[in-house]
C-alpha positions as CSV (number, residue, x, y, z in Angstrom):
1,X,0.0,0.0,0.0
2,X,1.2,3.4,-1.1
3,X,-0.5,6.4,0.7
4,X,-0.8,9.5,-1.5
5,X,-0.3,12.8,0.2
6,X,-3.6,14.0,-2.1
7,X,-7.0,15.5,-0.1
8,X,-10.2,13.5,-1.3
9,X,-13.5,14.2,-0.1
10,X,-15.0,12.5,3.1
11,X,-18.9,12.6,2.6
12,X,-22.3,10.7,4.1
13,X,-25.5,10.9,5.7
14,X,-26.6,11.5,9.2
15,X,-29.8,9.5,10.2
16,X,-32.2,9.1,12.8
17,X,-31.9,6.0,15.3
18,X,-34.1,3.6,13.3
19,X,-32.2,5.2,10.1
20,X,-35.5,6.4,8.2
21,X,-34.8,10.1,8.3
22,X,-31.8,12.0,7.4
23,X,-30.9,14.4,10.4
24,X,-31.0,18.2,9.0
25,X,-29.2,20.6,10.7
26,X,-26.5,18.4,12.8
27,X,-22.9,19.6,13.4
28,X,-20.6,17.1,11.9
29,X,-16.5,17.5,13.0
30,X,-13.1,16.1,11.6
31,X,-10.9,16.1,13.9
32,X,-7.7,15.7,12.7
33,X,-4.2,14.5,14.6
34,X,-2.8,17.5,14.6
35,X,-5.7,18.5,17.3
36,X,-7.4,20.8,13.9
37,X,-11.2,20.9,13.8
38,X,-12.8,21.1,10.4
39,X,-16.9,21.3,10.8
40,X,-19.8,20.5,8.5
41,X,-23.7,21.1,8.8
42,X,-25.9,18.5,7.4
43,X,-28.4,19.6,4.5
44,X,-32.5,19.3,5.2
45,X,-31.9,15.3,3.9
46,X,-28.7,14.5,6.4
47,X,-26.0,14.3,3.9
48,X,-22.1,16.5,4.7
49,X,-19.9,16.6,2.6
50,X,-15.9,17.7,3.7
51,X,-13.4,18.4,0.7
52,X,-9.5,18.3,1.0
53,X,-8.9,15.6,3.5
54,X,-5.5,14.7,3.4
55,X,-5.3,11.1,2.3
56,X,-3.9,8.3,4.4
57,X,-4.6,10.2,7.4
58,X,-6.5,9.0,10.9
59,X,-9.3,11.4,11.8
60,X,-12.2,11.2,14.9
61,X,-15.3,12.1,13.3
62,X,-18.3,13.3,15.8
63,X,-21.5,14.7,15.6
64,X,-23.5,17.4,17.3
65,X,-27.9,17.1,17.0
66,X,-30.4,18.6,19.2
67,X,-32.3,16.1,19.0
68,X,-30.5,13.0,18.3
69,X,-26.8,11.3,20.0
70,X,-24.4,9.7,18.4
71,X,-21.2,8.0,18.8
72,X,-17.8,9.3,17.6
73,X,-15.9,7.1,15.2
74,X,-12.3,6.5,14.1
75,X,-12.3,7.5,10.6
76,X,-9.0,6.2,8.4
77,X,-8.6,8.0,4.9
78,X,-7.0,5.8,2.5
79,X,-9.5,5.6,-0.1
80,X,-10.6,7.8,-2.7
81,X,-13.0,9.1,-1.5
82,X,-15.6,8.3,1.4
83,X,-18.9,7.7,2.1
84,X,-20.1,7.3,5.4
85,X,-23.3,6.5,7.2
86,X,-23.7,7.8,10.9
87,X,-26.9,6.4,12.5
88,X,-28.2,8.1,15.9
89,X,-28.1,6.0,19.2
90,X,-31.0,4.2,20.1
């Protein structure tokens, strides 16, 4: 495995608990190793999008609802691009 030093986008959808609704308005956040914050709001349908993530980097991804909770989760940037799906705790 070679790891590029390119940025590709890191992208998904944020949904409810029983994952039938996208979650508008959440506050999603990269963090990278480097302790840098990079933030995203989620459209009226749940779906962020972040552009020029440094490839083959580790990041912590979280996200902030009012009305939902969620979990944070180790995110590892070695593809071209991602797609994530972050589902609200029951």
């Amino acid at each position: 495995n070679v790891v590029t030093a390119a940025n590709i986008s890191v992208a998904g959808r944020v949904l409810t608990a029983d994952g039938a609704r996208g979650v508008s308005g959440a506050t999603v956040a990269l963090l990278n190793q480097h302790g840098e914050t990079v933030y995203a709001r989620t459209n009226s349908f749940g779906y962020f999008r972040f552009n020029d993530v440094q490839a083959g980097a580790i990041y912590v991804l979280s996200v902030q609802s009012k009305r939902c909770q969620f979990a944070e989760r180790v995110v590892s940037t070695d593809a071209e691009a991602q797609e994530l799906t972050i589902t609200a705790l029951p």
